[in-house]
VEXPA-483073 format. One line per field, with one value per residue: residue in one letter; z, x, y of N, C-alpha, C, O in turn; residue number from 1; chain. Coordinates in steps of 0.05 Angstrom, whole numbers, plus 5000, padded with zeros to 4 digits. Last residue first. Layout:
residu: c(A:...)
n.Z: c(Z:...)
n.X: c(X:...)
n.Y: c(Y:...)
ca.Z: c(Z:...)
ca.X: c(X:...)
ca.Y: c(Y:...)
c.Z: c(Z:...)
c.X: c(X:...)
c.Y: c(Y:...)
o.Z: c(Z:...)
o.X: c(X:...)
o.Y: c(Y:...)
num: c(NUM:...)
chaine: c(A:...)
//
This chain:
residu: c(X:X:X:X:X:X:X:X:X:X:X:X:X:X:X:X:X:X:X:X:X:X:X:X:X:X:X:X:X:X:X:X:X:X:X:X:X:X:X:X:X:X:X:X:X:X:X:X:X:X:X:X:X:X:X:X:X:X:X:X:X:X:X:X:X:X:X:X:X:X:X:X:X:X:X:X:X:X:X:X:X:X:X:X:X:X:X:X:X:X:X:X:X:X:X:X:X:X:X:X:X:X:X:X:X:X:X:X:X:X:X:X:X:X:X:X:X:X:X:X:X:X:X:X:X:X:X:X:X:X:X:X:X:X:X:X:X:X:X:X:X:X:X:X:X:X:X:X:X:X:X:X:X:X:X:X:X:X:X:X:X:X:X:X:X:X:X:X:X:X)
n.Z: c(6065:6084:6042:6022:5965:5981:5983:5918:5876:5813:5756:5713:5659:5631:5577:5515:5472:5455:5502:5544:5578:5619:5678:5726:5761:5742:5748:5778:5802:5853:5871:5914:5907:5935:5912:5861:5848:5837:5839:5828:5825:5838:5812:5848:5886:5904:5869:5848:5830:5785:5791:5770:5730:5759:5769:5771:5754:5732:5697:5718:5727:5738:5705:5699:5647:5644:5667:5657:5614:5598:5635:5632:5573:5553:5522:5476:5438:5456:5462:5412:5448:5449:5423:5436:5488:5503:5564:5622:5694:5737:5802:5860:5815:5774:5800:5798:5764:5773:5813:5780:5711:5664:5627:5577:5567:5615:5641:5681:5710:5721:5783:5811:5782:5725:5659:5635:5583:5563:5539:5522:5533:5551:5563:5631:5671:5741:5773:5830:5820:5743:5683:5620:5565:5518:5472:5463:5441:5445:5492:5510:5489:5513:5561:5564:5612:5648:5701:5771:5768:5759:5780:5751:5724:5741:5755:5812:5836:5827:5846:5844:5821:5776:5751:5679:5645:5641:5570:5546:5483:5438)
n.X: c(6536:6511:6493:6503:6479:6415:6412:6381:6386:6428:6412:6442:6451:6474:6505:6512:6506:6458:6427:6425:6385:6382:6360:6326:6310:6266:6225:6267:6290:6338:6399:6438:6505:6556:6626:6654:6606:6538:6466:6406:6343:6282:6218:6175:6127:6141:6194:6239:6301:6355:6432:6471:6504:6559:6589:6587:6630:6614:6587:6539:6503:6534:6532:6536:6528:6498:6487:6416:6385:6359:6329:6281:6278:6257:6236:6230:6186:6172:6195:6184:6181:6236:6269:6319:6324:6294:6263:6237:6213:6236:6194:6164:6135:6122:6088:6043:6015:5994:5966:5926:5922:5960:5996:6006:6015:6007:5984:5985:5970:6010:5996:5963:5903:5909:5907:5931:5945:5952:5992:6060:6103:6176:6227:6264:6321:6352:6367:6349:6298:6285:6271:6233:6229:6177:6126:6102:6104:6046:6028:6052:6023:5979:5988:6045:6112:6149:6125:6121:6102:6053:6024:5985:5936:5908:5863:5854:5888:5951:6020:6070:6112:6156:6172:6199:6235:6303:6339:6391:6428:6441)
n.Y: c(6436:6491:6548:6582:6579:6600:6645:6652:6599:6597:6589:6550:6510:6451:6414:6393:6416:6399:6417:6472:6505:6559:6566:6547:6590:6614:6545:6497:6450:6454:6429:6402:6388:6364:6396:6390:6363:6335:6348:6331:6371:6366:6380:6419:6394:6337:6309:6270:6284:6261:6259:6287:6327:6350:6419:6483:6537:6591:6634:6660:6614:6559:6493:6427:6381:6321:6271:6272:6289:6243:6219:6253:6295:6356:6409:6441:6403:6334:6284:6240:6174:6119:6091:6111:6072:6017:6013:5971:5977:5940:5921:5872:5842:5806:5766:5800:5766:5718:5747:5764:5752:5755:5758:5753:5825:5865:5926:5981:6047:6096:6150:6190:6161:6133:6117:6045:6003:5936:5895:5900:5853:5846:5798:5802:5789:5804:5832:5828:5862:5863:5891:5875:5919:5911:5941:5994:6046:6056:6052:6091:6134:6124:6133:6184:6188:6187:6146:6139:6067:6029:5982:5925:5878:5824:5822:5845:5898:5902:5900:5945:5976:5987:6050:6078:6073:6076:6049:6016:6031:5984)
ca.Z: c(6051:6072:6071:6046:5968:5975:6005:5943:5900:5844:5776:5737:5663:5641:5595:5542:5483:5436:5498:5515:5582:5592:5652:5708:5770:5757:5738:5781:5780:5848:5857:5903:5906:5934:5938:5882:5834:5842:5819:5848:5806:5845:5811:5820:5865:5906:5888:5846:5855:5794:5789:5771:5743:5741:5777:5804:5742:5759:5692:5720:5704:5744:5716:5711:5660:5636:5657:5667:5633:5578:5629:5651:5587:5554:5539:5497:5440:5451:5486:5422:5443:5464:5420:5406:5493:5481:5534:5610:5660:5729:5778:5848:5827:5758:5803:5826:5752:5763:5826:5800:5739:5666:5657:5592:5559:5594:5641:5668:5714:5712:5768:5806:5803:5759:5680:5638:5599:5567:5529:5530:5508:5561:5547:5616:5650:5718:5753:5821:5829:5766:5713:5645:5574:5539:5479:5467:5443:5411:5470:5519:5482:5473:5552:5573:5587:5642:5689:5755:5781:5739:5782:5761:5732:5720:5725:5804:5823:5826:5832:5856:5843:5770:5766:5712:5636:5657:5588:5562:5518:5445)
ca.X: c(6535:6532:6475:6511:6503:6437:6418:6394:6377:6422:6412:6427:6456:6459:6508:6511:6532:6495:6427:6438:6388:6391:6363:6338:6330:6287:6229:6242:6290:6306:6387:6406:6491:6531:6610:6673:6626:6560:6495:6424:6367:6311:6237:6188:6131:6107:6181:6215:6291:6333:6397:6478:6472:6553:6596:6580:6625:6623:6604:6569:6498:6520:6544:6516:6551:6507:6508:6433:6391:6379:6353:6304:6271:6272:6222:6244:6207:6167:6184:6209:6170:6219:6241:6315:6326:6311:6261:6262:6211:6229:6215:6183:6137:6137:6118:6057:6028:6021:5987:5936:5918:5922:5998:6014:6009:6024:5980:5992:5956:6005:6020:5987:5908:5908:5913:5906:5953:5935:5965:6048:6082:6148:6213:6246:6297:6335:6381:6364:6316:6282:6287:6232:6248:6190:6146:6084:6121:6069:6023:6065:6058:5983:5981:6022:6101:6131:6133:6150:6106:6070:6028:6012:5945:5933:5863:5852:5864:5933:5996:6060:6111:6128:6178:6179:6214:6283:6327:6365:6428:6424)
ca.Y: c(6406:6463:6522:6589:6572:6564:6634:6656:6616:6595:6622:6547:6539:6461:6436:6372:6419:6393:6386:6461:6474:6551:6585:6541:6576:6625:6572:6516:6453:6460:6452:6403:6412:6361:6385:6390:6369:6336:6357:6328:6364:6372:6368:6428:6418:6344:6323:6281:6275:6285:6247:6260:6325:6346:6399:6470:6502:6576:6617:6670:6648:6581:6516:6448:6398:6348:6273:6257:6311:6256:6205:6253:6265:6328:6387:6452:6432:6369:6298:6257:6185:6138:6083:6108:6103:6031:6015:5994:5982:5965:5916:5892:5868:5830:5768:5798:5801:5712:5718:5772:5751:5755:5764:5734:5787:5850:5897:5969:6026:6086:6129:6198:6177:6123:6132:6069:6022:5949:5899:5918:5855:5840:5819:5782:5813:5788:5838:5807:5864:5855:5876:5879:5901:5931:5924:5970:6019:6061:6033:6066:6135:6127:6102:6174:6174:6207:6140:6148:6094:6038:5996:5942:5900:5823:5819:5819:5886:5926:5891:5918:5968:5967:6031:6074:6094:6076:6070:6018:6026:6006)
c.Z: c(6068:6080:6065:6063:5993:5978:5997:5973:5910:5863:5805:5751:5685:5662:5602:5573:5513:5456:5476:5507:5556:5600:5632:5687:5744:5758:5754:5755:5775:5826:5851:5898:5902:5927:5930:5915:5861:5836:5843:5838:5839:5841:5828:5833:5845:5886:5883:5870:5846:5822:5789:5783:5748:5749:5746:5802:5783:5751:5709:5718:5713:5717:5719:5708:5674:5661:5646:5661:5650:5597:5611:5648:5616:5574:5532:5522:5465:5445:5478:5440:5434:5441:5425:5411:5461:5482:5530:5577:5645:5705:5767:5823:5855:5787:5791:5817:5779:5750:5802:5819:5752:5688:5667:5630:5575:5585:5619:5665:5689:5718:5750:5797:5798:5771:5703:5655:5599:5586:5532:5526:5528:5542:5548:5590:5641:5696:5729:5789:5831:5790:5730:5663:5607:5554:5491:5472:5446:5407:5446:5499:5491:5471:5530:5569:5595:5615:5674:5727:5765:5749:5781:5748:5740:5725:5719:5773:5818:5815:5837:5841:5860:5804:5775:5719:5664:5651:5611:5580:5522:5476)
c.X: c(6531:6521:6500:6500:6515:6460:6431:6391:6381:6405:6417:6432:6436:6461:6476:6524:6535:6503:6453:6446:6394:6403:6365:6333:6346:6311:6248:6245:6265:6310:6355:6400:6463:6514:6588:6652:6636:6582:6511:6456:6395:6335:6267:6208:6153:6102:6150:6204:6265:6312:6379:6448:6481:6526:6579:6582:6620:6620:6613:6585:6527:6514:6524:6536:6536:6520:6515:6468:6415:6390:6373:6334:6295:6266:6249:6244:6205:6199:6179:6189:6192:6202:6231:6293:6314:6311:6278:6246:6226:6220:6225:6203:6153:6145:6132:6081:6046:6033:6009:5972:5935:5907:5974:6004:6024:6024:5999:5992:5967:5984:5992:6011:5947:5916:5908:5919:5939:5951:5945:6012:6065:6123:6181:6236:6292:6321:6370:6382:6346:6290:6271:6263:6239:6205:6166:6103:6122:6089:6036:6057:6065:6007:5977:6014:6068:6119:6119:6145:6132:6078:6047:6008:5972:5946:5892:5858:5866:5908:5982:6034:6099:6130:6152:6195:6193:6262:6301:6361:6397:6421)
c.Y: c(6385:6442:6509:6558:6567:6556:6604:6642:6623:6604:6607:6581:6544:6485:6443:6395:6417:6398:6382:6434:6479:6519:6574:6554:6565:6616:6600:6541:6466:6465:6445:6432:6398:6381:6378:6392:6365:6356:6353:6332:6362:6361:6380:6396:6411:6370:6334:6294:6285:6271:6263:6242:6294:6336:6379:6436:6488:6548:6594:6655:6658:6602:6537:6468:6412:6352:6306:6265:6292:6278:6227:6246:6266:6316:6362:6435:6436:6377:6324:6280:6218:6159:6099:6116:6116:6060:6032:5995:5990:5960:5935:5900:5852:5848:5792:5795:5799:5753:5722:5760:5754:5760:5773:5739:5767:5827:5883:5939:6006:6054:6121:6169:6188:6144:6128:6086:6046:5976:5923:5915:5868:5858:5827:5813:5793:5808:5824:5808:5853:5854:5879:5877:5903:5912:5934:5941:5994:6044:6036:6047:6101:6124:6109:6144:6167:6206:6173:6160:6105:6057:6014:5965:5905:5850:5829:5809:5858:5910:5899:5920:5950:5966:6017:6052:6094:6080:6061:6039:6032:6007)
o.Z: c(6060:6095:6044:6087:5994:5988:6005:5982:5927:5867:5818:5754:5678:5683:5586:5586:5529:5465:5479:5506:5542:5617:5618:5676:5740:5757:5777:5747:5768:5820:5842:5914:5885:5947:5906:5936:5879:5817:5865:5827:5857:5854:5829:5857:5826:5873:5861:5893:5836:5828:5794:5783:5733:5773:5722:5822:5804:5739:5695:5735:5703:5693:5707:5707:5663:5683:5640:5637:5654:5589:5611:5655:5618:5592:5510:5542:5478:5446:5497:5429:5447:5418:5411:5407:5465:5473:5542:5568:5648:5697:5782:5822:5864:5783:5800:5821:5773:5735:5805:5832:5745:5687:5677:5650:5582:5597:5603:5685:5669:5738:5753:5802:5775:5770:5702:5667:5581:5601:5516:5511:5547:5537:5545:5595:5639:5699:5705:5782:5834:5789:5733:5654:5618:5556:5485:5476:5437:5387:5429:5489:5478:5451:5522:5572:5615:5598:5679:5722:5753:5745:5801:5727:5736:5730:5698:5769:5825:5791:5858:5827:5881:5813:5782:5709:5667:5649:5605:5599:5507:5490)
o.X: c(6531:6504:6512:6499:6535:6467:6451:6372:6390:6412:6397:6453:6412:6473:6457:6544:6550:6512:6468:6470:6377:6420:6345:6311:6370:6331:6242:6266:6244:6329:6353:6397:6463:6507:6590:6663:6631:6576:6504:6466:6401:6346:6270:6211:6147:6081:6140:6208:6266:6312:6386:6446:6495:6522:6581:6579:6633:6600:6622:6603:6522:6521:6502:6559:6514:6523:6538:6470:6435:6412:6397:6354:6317:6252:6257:6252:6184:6221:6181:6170:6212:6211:6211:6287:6298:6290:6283:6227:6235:6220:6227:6225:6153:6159:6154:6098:6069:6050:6033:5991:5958:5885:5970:6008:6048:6035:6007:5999:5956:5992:5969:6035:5952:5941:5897:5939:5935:5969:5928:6003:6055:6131:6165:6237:6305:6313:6374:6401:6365:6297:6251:6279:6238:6196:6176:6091:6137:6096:6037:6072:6082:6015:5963:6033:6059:6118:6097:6157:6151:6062:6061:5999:5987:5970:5899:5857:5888:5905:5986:6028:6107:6150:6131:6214:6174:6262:6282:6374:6382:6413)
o.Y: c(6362:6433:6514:6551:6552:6535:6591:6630:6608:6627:6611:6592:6543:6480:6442:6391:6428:6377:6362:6429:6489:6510:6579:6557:6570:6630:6605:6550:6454:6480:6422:6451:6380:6394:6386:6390:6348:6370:6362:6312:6377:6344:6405:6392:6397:6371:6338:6284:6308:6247:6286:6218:6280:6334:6386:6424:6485:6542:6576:6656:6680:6602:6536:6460:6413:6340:6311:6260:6305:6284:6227:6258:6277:6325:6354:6446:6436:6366:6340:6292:6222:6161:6103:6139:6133:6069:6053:5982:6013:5937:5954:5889:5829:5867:5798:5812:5796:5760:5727:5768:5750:5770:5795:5725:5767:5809:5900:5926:6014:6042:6129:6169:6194:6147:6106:6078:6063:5969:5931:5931:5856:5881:5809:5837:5772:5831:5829:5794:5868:5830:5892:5860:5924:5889:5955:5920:5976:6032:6018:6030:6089:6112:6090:6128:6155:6224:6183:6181:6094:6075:6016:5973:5886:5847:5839:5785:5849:5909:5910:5939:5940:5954:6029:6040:6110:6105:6046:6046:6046:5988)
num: c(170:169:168:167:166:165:164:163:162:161:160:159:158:157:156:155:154:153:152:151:150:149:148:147:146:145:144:143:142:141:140:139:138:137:136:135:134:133:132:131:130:129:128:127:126:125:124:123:122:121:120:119:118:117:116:115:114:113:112:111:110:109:108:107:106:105:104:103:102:101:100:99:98:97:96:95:94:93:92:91:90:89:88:87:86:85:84:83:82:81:80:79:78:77:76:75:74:73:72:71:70:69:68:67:66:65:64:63:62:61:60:59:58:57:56:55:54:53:52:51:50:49:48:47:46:45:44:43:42:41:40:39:38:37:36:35:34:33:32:31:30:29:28:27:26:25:24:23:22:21:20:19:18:17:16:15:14:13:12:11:10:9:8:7:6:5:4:3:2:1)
chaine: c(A:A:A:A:A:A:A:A:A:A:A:A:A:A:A:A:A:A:A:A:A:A:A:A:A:A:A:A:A:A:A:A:A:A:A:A:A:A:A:A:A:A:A:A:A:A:A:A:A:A:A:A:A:A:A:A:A:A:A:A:A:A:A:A:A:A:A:A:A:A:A:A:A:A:A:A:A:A:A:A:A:A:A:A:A:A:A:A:A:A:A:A:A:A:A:A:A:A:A:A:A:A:A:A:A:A:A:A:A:A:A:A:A:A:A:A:A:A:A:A:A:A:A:A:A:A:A:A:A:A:A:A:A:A:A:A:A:A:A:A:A:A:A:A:A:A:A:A:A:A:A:A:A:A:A:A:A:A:A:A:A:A:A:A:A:A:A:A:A:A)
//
């Protein structure tokens, strides 16, 4: 079962063990559902890790895990990530997918044009920005207008361009 991103553990938070859960678009009902979670590490290390506690915080996650009571010993988790079984996830609504699954589609225009393939999304303060390859770099804004038709069978994503976009290079 391949591993999925679900955040990034950035550092410790309080004296009781805490981290700080960035990224993640999962609430603390959904994390507790899984409640078991593969850590790395930069180094590529993973350890399994037992979900006790997860609150909201301003714009990230607030997170704790057995064993990891205090301050000193949550520290080592950070810098890390969080992974889980792509399976496990929560299913995100009607018409709602996960980043990871947007990963690898096809982009093309409303006029058929093949601009390449999604190869990250970039968060942003407004609409996400889809980073598509093909034959040059495209950041497409993942805005109303823009994105028309997301078809998860048939691993494609249908983009209006903005005007002017095409004319900036690369």
């Amino acid at each position: 079962m391949p591993l999925v991103r679900i955040g990034r553990i950035t550092r410790a938070h309080g004296l009781r063990g805490e981290l700080s859960l960035d990224g993640s678009a999962l609430t603390p009902l959904e994390l507790h559902e899984i409640r078991s979670f593969t850590w790395r590490g930069r180094g590529g290390e993973t350890l399994t890790l037992t979900l006790e506690t997860a609150r909201p915080a301003h714009d990230r996650m607030l997170v704790r895990f057995a064993g990891y009571a205090d301050r000193d010993r949550a520290r080592t988790l950070a810098p890390g990530e969080l992974l889980v079984e792509g399976e496990r996830l929560p299913d995100p609504g009607p018409g709602v997918a996960y980043t990871f699954q947007l990963i690898g589609l096809e982009v093309r225009t409303t006029a058929g044009r093949r601009l390449g393939t999604l190869e990250d999304v970039i968060s942003t303060g407004a609409n996400p920005v889809y980073v598509v390859r093909g034959d040059r770099e495209w950041l497409v804004p993942a805005a109303p207008g823009v994105v028309q038709q997301v078809d998860m069978a048939a691993r494609t994503l249908v983009v209006e361009l903005p005007a002017g976009l095409e004319d900036l290079t690369p």
